[in-house]
Backbone as JSON Lines, residues from 0, in Angstrom:
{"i":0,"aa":"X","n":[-187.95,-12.98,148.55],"ca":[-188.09,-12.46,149.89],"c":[-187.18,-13.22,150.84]}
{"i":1,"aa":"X","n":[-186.49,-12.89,152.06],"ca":[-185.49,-13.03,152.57],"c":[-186.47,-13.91,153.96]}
{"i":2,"aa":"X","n":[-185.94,-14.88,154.14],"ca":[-186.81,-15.45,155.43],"c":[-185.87,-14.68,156.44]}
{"i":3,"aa":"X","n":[-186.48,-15.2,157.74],"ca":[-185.85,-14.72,159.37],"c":[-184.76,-15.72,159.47]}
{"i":4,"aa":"X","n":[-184.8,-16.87,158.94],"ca":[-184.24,-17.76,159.49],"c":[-182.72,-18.24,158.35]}
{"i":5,"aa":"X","n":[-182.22,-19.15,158.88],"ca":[-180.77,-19.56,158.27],"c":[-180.94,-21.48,158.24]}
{"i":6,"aa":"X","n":[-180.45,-22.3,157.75],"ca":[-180.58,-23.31,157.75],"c":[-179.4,-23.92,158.19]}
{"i":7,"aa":"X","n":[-178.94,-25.08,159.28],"ca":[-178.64,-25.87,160.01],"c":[-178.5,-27.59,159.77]}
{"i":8,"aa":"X","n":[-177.15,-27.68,159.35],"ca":[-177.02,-29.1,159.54],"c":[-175.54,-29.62,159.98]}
{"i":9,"aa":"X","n":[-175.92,-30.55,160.54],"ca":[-174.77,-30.64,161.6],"c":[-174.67,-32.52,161.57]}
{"i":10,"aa":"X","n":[-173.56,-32.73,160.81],"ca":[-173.13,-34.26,160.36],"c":[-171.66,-34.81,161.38]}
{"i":11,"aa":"X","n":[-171.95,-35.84,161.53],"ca":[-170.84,-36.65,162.38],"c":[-170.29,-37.46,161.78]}
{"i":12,"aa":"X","n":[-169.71,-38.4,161.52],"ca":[-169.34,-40.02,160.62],"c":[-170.12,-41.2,160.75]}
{"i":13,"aa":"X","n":[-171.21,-40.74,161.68],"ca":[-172.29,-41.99,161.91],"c":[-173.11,-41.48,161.29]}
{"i":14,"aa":"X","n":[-173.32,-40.37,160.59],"ca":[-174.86,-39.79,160.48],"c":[-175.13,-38.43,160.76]}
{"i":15,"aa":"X","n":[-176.5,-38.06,160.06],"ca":[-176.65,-36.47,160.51],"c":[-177.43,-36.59,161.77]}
{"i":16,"aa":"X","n":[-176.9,-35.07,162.76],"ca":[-177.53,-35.01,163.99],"c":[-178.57,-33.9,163.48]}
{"i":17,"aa":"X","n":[-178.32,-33.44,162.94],"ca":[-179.6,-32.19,162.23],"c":[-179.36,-31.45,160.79]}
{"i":18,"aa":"X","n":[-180.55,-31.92,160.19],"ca":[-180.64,-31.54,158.74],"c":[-181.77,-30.62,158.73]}
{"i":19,"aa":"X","n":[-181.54,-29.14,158.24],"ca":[-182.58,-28.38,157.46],"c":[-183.18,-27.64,159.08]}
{"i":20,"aa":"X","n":[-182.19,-27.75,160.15],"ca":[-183.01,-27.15,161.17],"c":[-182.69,-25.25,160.67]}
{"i":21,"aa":"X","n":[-184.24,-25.12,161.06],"ca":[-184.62,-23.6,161.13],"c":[-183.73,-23.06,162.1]}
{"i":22,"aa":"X","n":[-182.61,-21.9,162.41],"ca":[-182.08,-21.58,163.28],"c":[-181.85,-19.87,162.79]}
{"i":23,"aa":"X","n":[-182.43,-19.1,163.89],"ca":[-181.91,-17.38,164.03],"c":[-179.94,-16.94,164.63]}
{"i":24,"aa":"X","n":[-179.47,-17.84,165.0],"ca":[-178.52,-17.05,165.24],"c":[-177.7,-19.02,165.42]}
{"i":25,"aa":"X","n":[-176.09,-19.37,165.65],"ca":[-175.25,-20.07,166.04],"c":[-173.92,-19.78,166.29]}
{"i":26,"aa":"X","n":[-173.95,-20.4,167.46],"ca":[-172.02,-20.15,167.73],"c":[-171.6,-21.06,167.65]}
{"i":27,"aa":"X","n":[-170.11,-20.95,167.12],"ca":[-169.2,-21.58,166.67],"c":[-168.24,-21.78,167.01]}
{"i":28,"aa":"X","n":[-167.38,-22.96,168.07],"ca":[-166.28,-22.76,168.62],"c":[-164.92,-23.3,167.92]}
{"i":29,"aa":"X","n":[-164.83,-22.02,167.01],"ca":[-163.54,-21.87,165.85],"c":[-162.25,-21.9,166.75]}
{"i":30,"aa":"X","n":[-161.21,-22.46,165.61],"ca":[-160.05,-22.79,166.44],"c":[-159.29,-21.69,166.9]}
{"i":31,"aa":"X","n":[-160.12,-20.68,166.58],"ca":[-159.46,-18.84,166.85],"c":[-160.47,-18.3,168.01]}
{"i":32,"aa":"X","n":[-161.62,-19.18,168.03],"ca":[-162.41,-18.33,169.08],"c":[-163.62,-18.64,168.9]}
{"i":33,"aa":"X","n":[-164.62,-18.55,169.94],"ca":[-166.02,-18.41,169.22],"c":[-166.49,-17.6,168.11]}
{"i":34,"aa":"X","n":[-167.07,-17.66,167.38],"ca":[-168.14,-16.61,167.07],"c":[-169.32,-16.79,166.56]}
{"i":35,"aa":"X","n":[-170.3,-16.07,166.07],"ca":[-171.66,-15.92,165.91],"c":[-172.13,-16.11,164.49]}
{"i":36,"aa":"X","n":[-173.21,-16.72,163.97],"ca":[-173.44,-16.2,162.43],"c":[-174.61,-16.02,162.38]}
{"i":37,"aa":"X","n":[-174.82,-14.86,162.23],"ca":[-176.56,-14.78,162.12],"c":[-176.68,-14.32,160.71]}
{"i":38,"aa":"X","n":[-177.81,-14.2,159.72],"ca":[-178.34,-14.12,158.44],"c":[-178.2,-13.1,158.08]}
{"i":39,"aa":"X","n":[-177.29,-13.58,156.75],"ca":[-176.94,-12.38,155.85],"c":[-174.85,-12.57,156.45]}
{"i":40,"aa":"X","n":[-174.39,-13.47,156.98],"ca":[-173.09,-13.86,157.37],"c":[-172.28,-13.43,156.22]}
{"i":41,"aa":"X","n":[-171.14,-13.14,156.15],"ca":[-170.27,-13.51,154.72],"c":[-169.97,-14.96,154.54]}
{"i":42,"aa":"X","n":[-169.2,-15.68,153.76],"ca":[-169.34,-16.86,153.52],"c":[-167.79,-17.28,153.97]}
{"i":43,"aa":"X","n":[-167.57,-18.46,154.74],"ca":[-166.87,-18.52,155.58],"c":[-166.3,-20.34,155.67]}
{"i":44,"aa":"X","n":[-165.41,-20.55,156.04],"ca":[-164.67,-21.69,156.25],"c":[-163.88,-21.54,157.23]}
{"i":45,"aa":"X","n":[-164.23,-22.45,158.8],"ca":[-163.5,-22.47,159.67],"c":[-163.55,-24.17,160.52]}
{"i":46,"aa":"X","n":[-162.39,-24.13,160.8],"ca":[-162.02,-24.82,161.35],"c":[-162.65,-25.06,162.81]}
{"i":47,"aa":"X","n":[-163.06,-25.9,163.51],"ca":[-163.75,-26.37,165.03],"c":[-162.84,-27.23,166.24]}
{"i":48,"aa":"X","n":[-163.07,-26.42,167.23],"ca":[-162.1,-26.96,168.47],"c":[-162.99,-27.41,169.45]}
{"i":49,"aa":"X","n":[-162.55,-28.2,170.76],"ca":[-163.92,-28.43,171.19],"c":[-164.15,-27.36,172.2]}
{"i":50,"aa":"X","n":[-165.61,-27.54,172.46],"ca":[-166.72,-26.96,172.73],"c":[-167.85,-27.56,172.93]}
{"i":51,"aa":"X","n":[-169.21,-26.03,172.5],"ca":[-170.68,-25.95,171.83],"c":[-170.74,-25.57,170.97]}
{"i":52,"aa":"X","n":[-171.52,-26.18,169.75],"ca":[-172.05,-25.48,169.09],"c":[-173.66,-25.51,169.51]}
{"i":53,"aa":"X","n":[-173.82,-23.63,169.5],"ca":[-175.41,-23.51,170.64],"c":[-176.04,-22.5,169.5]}
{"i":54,"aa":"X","n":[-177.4,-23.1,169.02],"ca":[-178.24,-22.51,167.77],"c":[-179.55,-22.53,168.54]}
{"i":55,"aa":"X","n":[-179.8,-21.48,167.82],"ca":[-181.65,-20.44,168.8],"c":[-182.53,-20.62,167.03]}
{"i":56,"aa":"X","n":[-183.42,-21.46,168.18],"ca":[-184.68,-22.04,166.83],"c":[-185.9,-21.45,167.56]}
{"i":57,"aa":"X","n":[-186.97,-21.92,166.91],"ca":[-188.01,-21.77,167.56],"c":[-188.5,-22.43,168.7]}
{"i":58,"aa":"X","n":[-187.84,-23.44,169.55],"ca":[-187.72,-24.07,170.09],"c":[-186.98,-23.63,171.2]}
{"i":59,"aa":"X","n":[-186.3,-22.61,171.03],"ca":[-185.52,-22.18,172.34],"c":[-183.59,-22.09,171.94]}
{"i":60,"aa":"X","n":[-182.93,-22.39,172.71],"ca":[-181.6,-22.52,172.62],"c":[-181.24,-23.5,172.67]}
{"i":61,"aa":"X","n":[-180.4,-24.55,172.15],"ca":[-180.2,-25.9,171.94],"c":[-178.69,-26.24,171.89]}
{"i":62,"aa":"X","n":[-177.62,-27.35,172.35],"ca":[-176.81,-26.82,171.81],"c":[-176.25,-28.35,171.73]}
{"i":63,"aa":"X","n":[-174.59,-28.84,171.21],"ca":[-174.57,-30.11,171.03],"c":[-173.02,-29.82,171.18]}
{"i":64,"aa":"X","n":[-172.63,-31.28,171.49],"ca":[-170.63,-30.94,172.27],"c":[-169.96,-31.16,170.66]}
{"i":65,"aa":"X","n":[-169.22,-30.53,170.84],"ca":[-167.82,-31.08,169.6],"c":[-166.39,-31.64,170.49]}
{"i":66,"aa":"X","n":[-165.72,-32.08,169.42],"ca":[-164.0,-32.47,169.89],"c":[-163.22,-31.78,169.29]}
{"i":67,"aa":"X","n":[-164.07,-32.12,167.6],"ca":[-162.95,-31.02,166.41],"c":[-163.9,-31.52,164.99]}
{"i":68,"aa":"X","n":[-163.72,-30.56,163.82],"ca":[-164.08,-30.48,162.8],"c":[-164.18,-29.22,162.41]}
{"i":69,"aa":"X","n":[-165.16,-29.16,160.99],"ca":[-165.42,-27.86,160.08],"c":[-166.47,-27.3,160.14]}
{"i":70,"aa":"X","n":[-166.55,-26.18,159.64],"ca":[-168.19,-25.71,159.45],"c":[-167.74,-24.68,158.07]}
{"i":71,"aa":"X","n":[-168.99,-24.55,157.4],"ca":[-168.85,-23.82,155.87],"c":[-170.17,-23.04,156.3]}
{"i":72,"aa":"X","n":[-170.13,-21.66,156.24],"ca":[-170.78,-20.83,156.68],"c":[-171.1,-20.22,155.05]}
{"i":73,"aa":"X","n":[-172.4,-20.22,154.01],"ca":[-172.84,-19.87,152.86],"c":[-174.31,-19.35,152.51]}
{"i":74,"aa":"X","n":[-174.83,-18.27,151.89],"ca":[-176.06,-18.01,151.7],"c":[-177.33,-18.21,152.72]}
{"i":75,"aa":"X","n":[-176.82,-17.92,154.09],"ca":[-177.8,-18.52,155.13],"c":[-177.68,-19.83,155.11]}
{"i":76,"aa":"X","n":[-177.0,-20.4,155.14],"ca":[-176.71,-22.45,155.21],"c":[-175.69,-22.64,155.64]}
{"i":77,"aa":"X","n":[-175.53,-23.02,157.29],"ca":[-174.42,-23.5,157.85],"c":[-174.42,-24.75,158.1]}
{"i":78,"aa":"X","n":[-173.31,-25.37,157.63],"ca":[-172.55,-26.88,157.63],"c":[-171.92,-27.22,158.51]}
{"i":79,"aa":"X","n":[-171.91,-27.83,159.03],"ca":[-170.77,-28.25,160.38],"c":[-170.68,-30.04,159.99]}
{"i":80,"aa":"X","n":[-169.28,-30.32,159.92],"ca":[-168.77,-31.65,159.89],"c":[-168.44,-32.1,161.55]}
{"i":81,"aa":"X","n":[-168.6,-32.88,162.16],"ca":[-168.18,-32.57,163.77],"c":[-167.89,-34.19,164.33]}
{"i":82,"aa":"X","n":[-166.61,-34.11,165.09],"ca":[-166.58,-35.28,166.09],"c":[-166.93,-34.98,167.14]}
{"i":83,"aa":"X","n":[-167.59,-35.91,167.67],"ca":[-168.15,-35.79,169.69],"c":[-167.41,-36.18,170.43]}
């Protein structure tokens, strides 16, 4: 059975800022543009410029700064490598 949700983790070089967070939708500020990945995404490798990256949990809308890095977008499990 397919949950609602997508899973969230978001690593820096000091450490993770969020592992295993529950998240419905995230944007991504790719070096081409924002965009969105909500569940059921194709599987994806992009590059990060700075920005937000801003993810909707149960908790509301949340979001955290970048400078530059990656994100690997797979099976509902988005990765983000990120400098602040």
């Amino acid at each position: 059975m397919l949950t609602p949700y997508m899973t969230l983790d978001v690593l820096t070089p000091t450490g993770a800022l969020l592992s295993g967070e529950q998240v419905s939708a995230v944007f991504l500020p790719g070096t081409l543009g924002q965009f969105e990945v909500l569940r059921g995404h194709a599987p994806i490798i992009s590059s990060l410029s700075r920005g937000e990256i801003i993810y909707r949990s149960g908790d509301g809308e949340k979001s955290l700064s970048v400078s530059s890095g990656f994100a690997i977008v797979a099976d509902d499990h988005i990765q983000a490598c990120i400098e602040q």
